[in-house]
N, C-alpha and C positions, 0 to 999 in steps of 0.2 A: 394466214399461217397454214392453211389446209392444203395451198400451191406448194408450200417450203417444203412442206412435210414429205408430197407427194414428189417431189424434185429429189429431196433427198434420200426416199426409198431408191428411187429412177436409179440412181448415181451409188447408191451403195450394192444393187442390183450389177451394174458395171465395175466395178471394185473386187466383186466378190469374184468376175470373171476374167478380168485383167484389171490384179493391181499393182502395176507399175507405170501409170498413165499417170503423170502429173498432170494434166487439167482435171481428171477426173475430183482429183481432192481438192484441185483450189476452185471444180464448180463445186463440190460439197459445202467448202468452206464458205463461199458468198452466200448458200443457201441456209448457213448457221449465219453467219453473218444479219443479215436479214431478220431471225427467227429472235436477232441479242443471244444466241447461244455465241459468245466470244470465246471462253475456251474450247469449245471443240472447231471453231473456225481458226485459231494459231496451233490447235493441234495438226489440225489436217492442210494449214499452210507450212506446218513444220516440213509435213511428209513430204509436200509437192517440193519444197527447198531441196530436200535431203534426194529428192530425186529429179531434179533437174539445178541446180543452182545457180543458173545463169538464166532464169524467168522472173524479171525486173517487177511483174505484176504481183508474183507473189510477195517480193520482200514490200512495194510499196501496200499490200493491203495489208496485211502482217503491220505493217507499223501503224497503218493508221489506225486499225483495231487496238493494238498496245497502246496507242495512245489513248484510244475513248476510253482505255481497261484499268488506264492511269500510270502504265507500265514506260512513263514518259522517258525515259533513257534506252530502254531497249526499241521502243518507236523508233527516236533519232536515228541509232543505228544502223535500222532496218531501212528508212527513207532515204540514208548515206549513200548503202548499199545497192537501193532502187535508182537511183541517182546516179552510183558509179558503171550501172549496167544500162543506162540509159535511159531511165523513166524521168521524162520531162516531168510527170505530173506531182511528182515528190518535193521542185523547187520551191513553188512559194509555201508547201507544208512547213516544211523544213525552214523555211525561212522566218516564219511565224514564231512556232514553236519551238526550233531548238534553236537554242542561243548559248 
């Protein structure tokens, strides 16, 4: 935890200096991700979306978080959408769980 923590000083340090970088918040968000802090990893994959919305990796981590979070209908979505943007890695998810 003591790596996440220091990762996510790293990255909020960069944020605080430019923040309009979406990788910046979807490396935050894996570094909550990691940490089980899940609502601030879909908060800050919200932002990465809201700022770039054609980055396939954030919709597909975003779902698959919603989905450990139990938010199993907005996952789907998210993995549809990772999927319609090209993320191979969303198929068999999606295949499993949303029916």
């Amino acid at each position: 935890i003591r790596g996440m923590a220091k990762a996510i000083n790293n990255v909020n340090d960069a944020i605080s200096m430019k923040n309009d970088i979406p990788k910046y918040y979807f490396d935050r968000a894996m570094a909550f991700q990691a940490i089980g802090d899940f609502p601030s990893a879909i908060n800050d994959l919200d932002i990465c979306i809201s700022l770039d919305p054609t980055m396939s990796d954030a919709y597909y981590k975003r779902g698959v978080i919603r989905y450990i979070s139990g938010l199993n209908e907005a996952a789907c979505i998210d993995l549809s959408k990772a999927i319609d943007l090209g993320n191979t890695n969303a198929i068999d998810i999606i295949r499993v769980y949303c029916k």
